[in-house]
N, C-alpha and C positions, 0 to 999 in steps of 0.2 A: 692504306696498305696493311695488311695483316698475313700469317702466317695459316696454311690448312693445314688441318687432320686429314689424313689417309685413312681409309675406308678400314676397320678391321677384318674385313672377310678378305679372302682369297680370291684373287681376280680372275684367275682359271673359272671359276665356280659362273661366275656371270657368261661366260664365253663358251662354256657349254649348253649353258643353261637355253640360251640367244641362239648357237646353232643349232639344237634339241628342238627348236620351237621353231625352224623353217620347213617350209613344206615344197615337194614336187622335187624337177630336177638341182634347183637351186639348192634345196636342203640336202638330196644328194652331195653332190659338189663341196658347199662345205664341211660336211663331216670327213670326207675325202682327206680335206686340206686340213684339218683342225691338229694333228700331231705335227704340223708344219709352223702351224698357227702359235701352239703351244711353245715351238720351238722359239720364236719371236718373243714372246711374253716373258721367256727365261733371259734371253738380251736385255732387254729394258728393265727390267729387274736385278740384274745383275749389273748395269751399267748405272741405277736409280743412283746415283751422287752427284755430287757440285762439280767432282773431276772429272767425271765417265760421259754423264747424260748426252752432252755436248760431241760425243763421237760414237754416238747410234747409226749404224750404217742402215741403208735402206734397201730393200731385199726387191726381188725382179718378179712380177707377177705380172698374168700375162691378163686383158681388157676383161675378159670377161670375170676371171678373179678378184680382179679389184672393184667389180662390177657388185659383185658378191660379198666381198667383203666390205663394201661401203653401206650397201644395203643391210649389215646390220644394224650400222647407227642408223641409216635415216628411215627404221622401220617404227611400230610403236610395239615393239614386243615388249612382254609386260616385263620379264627380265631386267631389260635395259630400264624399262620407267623406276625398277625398285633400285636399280643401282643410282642410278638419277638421287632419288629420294633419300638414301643414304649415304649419298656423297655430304647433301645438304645439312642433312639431320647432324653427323656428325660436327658441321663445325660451331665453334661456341653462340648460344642464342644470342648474343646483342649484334653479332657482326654477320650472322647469317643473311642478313637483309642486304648486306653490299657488295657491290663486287671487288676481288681481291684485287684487281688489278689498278683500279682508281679510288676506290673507296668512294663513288659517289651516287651511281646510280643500282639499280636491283637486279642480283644477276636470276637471269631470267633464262639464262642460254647456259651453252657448256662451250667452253671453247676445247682442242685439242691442241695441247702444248708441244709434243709432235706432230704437226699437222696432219690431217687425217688424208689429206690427195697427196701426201710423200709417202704415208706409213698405215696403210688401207688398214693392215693388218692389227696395228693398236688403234684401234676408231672405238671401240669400248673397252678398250686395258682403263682400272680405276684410277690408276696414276696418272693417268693423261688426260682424263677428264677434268678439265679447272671449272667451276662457275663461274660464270661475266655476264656482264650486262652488255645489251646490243652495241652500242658504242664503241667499246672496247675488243668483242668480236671482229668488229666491222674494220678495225685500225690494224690489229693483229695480223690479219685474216690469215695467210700460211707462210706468213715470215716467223722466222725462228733465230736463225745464223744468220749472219752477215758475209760478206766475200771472205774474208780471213778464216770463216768458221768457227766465230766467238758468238756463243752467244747472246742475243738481245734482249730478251725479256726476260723479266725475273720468274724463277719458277717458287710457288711458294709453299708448295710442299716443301722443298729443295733447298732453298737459299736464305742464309744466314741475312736478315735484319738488323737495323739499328736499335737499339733498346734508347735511345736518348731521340730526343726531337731532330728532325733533318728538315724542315719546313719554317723558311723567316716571312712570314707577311710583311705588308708595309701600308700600314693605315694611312689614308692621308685623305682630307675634306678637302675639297670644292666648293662653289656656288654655282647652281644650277637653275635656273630659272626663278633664281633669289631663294631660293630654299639651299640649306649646306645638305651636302649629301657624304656618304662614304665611299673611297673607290679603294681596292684593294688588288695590291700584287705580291707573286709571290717567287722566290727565291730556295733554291734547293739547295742544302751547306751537306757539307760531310759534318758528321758529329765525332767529335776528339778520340780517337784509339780505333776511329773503327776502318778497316785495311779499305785501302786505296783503291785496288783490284775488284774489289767483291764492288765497292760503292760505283766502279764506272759502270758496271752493271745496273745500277740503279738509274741512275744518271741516261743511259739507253734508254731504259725503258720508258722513264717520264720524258724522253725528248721522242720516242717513236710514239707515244700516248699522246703526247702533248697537253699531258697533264696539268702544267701552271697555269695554262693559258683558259683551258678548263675550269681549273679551282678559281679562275679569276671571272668567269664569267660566273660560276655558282655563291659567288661568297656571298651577291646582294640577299639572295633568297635565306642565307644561315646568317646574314648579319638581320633583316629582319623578324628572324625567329627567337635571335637574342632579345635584339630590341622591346619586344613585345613582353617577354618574360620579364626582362627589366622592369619597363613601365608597370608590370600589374603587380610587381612586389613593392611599388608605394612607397618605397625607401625616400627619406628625406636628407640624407648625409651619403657621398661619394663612398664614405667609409663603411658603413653598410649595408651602400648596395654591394659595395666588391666583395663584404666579405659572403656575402650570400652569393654571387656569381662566382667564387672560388670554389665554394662547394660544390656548384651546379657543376663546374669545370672538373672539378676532381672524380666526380660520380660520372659521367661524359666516357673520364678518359679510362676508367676504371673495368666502362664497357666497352669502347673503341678501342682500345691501346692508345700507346702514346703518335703513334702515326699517321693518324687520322687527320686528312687537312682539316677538317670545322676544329679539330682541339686545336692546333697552331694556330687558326683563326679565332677560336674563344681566347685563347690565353694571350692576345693580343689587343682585345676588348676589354677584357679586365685593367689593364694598364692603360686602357685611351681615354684621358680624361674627357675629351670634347666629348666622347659616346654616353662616360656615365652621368656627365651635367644634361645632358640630354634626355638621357633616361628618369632623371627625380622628379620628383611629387614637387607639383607649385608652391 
């Protein structure tokens, strides 16, 4: 999980740009609509906080408006593709490659954090555009709220993080076909001072993600990307290979944040003896 940057341009600017570039009666139609259009972008903008976002009303538009308005996202106007691109561009290079919402796979897709079949009308507002990967798309899909009308997913333009570790692995070997192996679970803690409220929100989100269960099925693949580095650094003493896999951990976490399940999973490695007796040079 990590935190995004917000696009520095002005989100009007894209939404002109997208209805400026439809053609026939359709492009009629929404230029029509666009000082209505605008009128929405000024709600979601004015409501963009942890307290507000959450009581976005949705506005009444009749088939074939929404018809129109959805076909601006699922067109390839170039507009949209540069807003696309600088959504991405802006966020930091080492975490650009994941998606915010799991941190595991490559976001490929845009999800709409206001769903776009509730809120036709922000289908390309910059703030509602997240990058995710399919997976997590696919889990989401146009849930937001819940019956109460709290919201369930983290928004991460929007919502305060933990800055301390929230991810407890739990190493433990096996035998497997007479060979020991590693199997790894994982455990989601609040970390000390950080509010109660903000964290159930967390807490939602990895149990609608079903992200432990996830990070459990990906850890064999980041446990043997460790293992392998291990082995080709030759180390003959536990004690130097940790201290060389501290580093590797430190520079890891430097580029992922501290939130990253493989870093709670590295720094879990580092302290599992059976892993770094395993790891040494004959």
């Amino acid at each position: 999980m990590h935190k995004l940057r917000r696009v520095k341009e002005i989100p009007k600017k894209f939404l002109t740009q997208i209805v400026g570039g439809k053609a026939g009666d359709r492009g009629v139609r929404l230029t029509k609509m666009l000082p209505d259009i605008e009128k929405r972008y000024e709600v979601l903008e004015d409501a963009f906080t942890i307290a507000d976002i959450g009581g976005v009303a949705k506005d009444t538009w009749t088939k074939v408006q929404r018809e129109d308005l959805l076909h601006c996202y699922e067109s390839t106007a170039q507009a949209l593709e540069e807003l696309k691109r600088l959504i991405m561009e802006r966020q930091s290079e080492g975490i650009r490659d994941f998606c915010p919402y799991c941190g595991i796979g490559a976001p490929r897709q845009f999800d709409h954090y206001l769903p776009k079949e509730k809120y036709p009308e922000l289908s390309v507002h910059a703030h509602n555009l997240v990058p995710c990967c399919g997976t997590c798309n696919g889990k989401k899909s146009d849930i937001w709220l819940d019956a109460t009308n709290n919201r369930v997913f983290v928004n991460f333009y929007l919502d305060s993080l933990p800055t301390a570790p929230m991810l407890k692995p739990d190493v433990k070997w096996v035998v497997r076909k007479g060979k020991r192996v590693p199997t790894v679970s994982f455990e989601l803690i609040r970390p000390a001072g950080f509010s109660v409220a903000k964290f159930s929100l967390i807490e939602s989100h990895f149990k609608k993600l079903e992200l432990l269960s996830r990070y459990k099925d990906q850890s064999h693949t980041e446990f043997s990307l460790l293992r392998d580095a291990s082995i080709a650094r030759e180390a003959k003493t536990i004690t130097t290979l940790r201290k060389f896999l501290q580093k590797f951990l430190e520079q890891r976490e430097h580029t992922l944040g501290p939130l990253n399940w493989r870093i709670a999973l590295y720094r879990s490695l580092v302290l599992d003896v059976p892993f770094l007796t395993e790891c040494l040079k004959p």
